[in-house]
Backbone bond lengths (Angstrom), bond angles and torsions (degrees), N, CA, C in turn:
res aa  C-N    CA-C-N  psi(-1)  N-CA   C-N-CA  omega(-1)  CA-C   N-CA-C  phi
1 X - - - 1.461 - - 1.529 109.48 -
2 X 1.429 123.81 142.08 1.465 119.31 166.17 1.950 95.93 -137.32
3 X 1.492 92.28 167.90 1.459 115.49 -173.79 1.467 105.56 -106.64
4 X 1.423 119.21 116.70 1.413 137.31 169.74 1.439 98.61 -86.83
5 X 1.830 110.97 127.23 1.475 102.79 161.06 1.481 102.49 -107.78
6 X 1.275 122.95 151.72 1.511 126.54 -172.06 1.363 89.32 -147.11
7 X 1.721 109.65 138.50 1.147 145.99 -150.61 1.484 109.22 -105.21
8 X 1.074 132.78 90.01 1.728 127.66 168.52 0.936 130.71 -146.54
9 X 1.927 137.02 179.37 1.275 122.89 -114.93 1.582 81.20 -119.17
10 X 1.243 111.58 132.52 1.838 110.17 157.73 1.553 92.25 -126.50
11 X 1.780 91.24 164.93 1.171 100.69 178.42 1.988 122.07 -111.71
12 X 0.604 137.61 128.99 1.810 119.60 -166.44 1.427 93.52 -105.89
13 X 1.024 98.91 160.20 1.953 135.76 -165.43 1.630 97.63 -111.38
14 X 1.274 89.67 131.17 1.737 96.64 -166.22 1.834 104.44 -150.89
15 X 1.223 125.07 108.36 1.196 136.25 -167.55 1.578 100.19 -94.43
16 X 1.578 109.61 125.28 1.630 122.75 -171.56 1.465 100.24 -104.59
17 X 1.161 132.51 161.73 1.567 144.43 152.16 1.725 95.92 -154.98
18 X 1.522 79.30 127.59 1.655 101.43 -172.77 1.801 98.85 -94.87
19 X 1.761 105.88 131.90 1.648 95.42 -175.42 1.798 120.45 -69.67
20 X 1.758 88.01 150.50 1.347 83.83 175.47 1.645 144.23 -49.92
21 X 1.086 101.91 -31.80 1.870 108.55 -179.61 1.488 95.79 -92.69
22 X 1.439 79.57 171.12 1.937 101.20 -166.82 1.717 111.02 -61.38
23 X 1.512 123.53 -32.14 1.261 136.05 163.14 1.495 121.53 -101.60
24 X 1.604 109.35 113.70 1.431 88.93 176.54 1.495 117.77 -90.39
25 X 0.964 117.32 176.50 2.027 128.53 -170.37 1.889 107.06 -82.93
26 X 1.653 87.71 -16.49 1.767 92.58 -178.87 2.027 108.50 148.01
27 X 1.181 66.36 -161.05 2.224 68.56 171.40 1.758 99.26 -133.08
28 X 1.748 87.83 130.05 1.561 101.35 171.26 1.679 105.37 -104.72
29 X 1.121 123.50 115.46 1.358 138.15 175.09 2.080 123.64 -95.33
30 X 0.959 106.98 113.20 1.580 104.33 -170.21 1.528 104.01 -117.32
31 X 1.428 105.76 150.79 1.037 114.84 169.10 1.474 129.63 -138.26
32 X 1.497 104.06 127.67 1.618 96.81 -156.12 1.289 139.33 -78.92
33 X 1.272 165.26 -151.95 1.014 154.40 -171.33 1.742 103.62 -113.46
34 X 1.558 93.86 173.15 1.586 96.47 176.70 1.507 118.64 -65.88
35 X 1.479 114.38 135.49 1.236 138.68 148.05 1.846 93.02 83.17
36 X 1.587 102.61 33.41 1.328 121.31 -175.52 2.015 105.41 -93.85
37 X 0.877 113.75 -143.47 1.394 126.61 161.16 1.415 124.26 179.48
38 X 1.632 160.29 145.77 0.973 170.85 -70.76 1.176 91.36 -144.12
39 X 1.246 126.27 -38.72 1.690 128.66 149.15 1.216 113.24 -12.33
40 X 1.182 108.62 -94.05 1.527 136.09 -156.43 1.527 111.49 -72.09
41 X 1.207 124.35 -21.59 1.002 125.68 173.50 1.921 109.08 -89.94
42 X 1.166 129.61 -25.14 1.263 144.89 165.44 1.654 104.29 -58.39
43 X 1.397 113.36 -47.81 1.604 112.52 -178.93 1.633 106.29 -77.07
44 X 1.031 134.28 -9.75 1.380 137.82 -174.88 1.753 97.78 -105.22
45 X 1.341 118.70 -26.78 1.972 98.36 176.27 1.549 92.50 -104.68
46 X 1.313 132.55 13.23 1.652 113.05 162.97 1.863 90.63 -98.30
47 X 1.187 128.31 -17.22 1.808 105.97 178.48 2.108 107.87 -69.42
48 X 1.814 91.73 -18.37 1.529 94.53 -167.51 1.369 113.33 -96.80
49 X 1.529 118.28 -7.97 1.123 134.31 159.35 1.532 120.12 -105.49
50 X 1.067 108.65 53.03 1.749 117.66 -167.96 1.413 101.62 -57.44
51 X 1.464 120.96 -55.05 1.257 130.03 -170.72 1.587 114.70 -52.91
52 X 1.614 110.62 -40.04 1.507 115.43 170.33 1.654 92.09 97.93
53 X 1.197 114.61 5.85 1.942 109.00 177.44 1.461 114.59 -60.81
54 X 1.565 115.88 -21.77 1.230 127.04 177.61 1.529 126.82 -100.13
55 X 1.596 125.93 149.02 1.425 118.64 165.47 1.848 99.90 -92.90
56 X 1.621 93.25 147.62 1.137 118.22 -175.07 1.767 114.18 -103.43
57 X 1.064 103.83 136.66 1.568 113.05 162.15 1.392 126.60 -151.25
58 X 0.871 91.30 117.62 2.389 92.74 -176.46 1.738 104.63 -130.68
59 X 1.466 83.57 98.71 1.434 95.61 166.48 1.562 135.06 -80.43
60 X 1.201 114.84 151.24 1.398 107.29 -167.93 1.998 113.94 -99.45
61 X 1.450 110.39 135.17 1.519 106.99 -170.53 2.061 92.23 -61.11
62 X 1.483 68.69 154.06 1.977 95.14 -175.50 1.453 114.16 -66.98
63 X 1.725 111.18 -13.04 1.451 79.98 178.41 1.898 105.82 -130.86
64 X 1.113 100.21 115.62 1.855 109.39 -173.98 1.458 96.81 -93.58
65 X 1.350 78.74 160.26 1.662 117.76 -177.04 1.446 107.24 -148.07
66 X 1.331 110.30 173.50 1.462 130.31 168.56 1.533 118.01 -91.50
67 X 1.721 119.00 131.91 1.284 110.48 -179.75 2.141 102.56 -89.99
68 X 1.384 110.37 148.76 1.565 101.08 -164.82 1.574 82.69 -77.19
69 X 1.886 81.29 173.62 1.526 100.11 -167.21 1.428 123.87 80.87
70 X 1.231 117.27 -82.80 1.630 127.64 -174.19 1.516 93.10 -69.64
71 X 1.525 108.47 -67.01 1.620 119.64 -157.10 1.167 111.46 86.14
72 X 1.314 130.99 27.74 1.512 143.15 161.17 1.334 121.79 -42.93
73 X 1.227 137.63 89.96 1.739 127.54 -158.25 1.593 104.26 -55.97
74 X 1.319 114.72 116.25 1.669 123.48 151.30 1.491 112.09 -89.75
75 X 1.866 84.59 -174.03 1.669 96.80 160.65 1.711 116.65 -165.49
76 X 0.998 90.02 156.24 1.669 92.85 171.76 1.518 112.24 -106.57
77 X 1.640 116.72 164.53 1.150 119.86 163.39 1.671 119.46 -72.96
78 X 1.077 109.54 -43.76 1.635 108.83 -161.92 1.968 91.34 172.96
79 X 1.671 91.64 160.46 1.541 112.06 175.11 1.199 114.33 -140.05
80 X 1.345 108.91 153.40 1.224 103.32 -166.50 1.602 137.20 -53.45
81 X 1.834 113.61 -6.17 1.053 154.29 127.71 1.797 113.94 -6.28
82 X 1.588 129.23 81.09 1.331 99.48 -170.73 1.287 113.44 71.15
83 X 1.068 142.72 66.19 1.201 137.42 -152.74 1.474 101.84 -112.78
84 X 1.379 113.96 -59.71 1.703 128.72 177.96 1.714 101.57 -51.02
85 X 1.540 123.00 -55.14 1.527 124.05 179.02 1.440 98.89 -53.96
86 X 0.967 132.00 -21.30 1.669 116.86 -143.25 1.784 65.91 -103.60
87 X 1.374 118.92 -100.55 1.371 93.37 -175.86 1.153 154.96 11.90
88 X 1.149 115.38 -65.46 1.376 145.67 160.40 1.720 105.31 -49.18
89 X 1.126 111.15 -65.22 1.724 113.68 159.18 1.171 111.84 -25.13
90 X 1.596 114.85 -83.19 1.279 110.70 -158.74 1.860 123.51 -83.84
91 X 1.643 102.78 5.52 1.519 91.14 159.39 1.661 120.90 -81.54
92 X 1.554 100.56 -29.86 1.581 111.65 173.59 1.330 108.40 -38.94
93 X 1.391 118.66 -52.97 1.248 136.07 -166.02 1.586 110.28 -54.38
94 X 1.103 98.67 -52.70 2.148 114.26 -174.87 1.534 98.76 -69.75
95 X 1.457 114.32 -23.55 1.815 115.43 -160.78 2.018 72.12 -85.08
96 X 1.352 124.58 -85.30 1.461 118.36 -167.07 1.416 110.74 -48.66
97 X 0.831 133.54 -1.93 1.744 124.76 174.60 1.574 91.12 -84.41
98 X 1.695 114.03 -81.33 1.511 103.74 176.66 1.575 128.29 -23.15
99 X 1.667 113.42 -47.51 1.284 107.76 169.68 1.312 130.85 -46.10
100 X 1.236 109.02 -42.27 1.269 140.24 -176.07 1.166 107.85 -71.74
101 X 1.092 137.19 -47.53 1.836 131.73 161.48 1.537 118.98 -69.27
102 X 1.053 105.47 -33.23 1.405 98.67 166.26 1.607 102.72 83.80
103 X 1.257 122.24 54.31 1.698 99.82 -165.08 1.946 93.23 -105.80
104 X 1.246 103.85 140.39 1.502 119.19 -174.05 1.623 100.43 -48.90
105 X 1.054 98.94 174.06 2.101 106.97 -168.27 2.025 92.14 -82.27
106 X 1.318 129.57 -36.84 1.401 122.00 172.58 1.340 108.93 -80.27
107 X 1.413 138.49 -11.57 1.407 112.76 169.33 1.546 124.85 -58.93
108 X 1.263 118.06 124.39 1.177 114.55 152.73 1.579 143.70 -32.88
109 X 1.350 126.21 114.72 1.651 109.24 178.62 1.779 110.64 -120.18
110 X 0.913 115.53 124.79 1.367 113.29 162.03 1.555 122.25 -101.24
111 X 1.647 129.18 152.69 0.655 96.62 -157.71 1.918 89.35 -129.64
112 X 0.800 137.23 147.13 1.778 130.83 -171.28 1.246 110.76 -142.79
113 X 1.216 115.63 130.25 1.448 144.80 169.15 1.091 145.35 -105.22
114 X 1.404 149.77 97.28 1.656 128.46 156.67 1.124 135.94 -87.35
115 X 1.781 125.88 155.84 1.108 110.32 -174.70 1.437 123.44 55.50
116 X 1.239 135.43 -161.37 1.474 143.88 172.89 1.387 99.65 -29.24
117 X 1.301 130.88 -40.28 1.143 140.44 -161.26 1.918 118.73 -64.11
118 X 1.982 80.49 -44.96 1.611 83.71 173.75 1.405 108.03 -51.42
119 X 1.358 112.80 -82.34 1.596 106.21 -178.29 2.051 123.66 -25.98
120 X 0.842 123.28 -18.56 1.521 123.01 172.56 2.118 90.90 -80.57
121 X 1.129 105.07 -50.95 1.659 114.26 178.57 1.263 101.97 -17.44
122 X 1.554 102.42 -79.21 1.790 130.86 179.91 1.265 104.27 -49.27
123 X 1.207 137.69 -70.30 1.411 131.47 -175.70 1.808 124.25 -51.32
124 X 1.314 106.91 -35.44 1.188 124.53 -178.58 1.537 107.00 -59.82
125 X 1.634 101.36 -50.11 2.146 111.45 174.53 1.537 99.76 -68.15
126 X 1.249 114.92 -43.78 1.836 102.56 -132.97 2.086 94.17 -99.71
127 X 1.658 101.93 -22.26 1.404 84.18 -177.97 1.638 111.19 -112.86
128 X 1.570 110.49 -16.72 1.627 125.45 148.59 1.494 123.89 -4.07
129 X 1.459 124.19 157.73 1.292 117.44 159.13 1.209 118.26 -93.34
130 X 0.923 135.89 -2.80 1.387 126.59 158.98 1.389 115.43 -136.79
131 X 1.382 111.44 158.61 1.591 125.91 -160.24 1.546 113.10 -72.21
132 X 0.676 139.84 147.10 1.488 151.17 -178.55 1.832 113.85 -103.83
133 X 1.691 98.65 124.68 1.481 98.32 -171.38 1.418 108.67 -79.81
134 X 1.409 131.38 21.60 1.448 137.70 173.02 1.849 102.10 163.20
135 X 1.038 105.51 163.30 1.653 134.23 161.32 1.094 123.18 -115.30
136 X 1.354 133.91 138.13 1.462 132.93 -166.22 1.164 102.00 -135.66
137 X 1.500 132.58 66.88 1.959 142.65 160.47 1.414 118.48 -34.72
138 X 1.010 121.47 89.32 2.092 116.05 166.10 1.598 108.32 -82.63
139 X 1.099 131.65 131.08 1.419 134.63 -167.90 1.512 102.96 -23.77
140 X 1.634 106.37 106.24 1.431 138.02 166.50 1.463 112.51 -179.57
141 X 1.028 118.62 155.76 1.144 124.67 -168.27 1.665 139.99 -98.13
142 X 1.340 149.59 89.96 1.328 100.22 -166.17 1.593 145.60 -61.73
143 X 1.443 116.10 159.62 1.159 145.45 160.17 1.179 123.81 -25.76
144 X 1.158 128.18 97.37 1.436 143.47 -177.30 2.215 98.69 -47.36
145 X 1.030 113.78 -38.89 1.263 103.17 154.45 1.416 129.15 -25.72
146 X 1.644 100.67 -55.41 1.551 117.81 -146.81 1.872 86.17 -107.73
147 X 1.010 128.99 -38.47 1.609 116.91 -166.85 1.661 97.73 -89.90
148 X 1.372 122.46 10.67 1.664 114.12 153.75 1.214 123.69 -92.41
149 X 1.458 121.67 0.89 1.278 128.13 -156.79 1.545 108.17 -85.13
150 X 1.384 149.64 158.06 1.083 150.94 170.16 1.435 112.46 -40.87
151 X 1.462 128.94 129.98 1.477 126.31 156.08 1.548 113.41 -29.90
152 X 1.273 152.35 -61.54 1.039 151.90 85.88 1.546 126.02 75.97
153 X 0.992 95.38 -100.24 1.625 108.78 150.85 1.466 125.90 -80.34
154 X 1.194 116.61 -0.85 1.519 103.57 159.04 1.518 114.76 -88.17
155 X 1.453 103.16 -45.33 1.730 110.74 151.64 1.496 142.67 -14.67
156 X 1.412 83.14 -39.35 1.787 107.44 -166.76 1.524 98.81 -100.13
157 X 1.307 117.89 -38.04 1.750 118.70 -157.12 1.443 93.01 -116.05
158 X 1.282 140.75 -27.07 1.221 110.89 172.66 1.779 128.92 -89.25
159 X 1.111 112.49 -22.14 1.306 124.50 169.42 1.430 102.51 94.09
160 X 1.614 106.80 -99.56 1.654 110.29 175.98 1.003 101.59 -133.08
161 X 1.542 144.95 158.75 1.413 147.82 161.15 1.422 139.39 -120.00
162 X 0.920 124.25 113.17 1.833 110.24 177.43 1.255 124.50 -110.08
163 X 1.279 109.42 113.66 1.783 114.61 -177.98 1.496 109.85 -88.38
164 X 1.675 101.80 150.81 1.245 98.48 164.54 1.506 125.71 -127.17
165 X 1.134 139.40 139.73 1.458 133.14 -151.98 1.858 95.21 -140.60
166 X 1.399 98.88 116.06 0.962 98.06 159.67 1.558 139.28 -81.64
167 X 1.607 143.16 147.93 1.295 145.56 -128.21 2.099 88.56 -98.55
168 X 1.249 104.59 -32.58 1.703 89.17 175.08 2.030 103.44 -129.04
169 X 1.303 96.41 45.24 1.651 95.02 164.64 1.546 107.12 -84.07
170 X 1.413 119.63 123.70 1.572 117.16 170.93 1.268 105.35 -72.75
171 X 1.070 140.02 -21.43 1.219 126.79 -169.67 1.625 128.53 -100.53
172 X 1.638 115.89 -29.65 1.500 128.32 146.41 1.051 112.16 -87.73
173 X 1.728 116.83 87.70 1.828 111.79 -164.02 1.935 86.63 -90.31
174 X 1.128 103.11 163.61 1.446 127.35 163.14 1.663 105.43 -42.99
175 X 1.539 132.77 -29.94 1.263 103.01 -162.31 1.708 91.60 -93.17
176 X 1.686 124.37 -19.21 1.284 120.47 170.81 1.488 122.72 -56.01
177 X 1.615 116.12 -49.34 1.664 130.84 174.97 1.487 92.73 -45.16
178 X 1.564 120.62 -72.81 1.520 116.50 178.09 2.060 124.81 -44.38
179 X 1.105 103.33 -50.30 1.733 108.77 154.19 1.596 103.14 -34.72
180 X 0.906 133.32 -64.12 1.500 125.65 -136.33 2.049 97.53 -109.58
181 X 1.028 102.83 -19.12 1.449 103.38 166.93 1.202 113.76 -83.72
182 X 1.436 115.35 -25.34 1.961 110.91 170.14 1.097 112.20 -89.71
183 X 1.519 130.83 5.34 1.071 127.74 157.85 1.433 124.17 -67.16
184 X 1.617 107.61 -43.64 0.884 128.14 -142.72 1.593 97.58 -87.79
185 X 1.462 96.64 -52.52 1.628 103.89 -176.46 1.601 100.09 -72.47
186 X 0.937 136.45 -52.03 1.533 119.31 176.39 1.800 118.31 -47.48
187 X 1.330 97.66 -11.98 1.817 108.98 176.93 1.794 104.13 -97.80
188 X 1.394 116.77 8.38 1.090 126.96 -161.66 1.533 120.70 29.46
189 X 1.687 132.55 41.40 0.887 133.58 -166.44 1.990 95.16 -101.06
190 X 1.177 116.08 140.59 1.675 139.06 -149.67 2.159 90.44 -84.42
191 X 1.288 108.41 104.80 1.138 116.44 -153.50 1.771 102.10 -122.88
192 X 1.376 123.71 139.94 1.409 137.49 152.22 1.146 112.07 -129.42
193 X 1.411 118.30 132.76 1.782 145.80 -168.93 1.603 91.40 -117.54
194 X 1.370 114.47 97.51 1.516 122.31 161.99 1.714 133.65 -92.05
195 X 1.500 97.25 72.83 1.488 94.68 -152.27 2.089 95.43 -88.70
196 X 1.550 101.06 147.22 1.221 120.96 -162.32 1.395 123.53 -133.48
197 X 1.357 136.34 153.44 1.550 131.37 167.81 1.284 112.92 -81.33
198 X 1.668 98.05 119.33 1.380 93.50 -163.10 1.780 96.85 165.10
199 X 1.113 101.98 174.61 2.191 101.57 -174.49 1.578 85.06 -134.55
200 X 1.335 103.62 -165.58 1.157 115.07 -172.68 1.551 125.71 -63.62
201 X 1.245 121.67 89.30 1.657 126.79 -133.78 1.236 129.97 -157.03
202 X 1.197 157.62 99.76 1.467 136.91 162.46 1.469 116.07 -22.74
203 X 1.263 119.33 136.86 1.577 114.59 -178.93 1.842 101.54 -133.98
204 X 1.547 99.27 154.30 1.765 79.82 -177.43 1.799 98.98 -78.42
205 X 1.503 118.86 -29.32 1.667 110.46 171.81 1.093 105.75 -38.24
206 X 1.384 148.75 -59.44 1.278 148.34 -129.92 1.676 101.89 -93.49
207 X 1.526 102.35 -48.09 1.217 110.19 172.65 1.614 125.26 -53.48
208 X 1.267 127.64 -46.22 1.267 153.71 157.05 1.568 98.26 -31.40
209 X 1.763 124.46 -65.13 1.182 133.22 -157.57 1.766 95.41 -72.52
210 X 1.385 124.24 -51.91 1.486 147.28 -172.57 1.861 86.70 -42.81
211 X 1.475 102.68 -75.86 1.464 118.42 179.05 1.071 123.47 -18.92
212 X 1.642 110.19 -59.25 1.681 126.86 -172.15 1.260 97.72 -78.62
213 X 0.976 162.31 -3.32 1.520 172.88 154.59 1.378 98.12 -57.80
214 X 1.147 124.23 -75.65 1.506 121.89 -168.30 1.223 131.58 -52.56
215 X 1.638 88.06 -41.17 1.519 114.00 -175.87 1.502 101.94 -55.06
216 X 1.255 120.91 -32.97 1.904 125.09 -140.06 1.370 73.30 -104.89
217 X 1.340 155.00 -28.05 1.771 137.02 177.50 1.305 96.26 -77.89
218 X 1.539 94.94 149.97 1.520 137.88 -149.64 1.964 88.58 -127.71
């Protein structure tokens, strides 16, 4: 038996909100977690953009499914299945969305994640064409992609970051939050670890911390 990979065109679903005031601060882009949808991740960067100073975009991962029961269309990012292509997929994806917005070379972009999602976050800044004025991690981890990369270029493409880890998430345990903060600080990249009561979750602490982040880019 051998494995043919064959190359073709999908299209991804990507929900915009243009900011409220006459200048926006930049584009905040999220990406949602597994078996989430572009939905839900869109209602979580308008609580973090309350003010509306920012344009919004939360795109949805390329490959949906049905959740049982309801049959609510989700999606995932990728499996471990093809893993490097799928990658490779979904930075293409963040490089043609940017195209596609068109945002001037001084706009600001941040880029925010939960869950599965964070990791697209990280990849989106650190392997992207252009640099990202912060990262915003909700319990997920980065990408062994992205935490081999030169001090250097994480420096340059991630900007600043703030993770958040919740105190009983099984799955972003404490020794991962610590992994990815010694990455980070040994990359000397300008870092806040917002750890909270709470599991694997949106929290309004976290949100609050996410918030004050944005606010403080220029």
């Amino acid at each position: 038996m051998r494995t043919l990979h064959v190359e073709t065109v999908i299209h991804g679903r990507v929900l915009i909100e243009d900011a409220a005031v006459p200048v926006s601060r930049g584009w905040l882009i999220g990406f949602h977690g597994y078996g989430q949808a572009a939905d839900d991740m869109l209602a979580e960067l308008r609580r973090l953009n309350a003010g509306g100073a920012w344009s919004v975009a939360a795109p949805q991962a390329l490959h949906r499914f049905y959740t049982r029961g309801d049959e609510r269309v989700v999606a995932s990012w990728m499996t471990r299945q093809d893993r490097e292509l799928a990658v490779a997929d979904n930075v293409e994806y963040v490089r043609r969305l940017l195209e596609s917005l068109s945002p001037p070379a001084s706009c600001a972009i941040v880029f925010a994640g939960f869950s599965q999602g964070a990791a697209m976050a990280y990849r989106a800044a650190a392997l992207g064409s252009r640099p990202a004025a912060a990262v915003i991690a909700l319990a997920g981890d980065m990408p062994p992609e992205v935490t081999t990369l030169d001090a250097g270029r994480l420096r340059r493409q991630l900007g600043r970051v703030v993770i958040g880890a919740g105190a009983r998430d099984a799955w972003f345990t404490p020794a991962k939050v610590d992994a990815d903060a010694a990455v980070l600080a040994a990359a000397g990249v300008p870092l806040d670890v917002v750890r909270f009561d709470g599991a694997h979750e949106w929290t309004d602490d976290f949100r609050r911390a996410a918030s004050a982040m944005l606010a403080e880019l220029t």
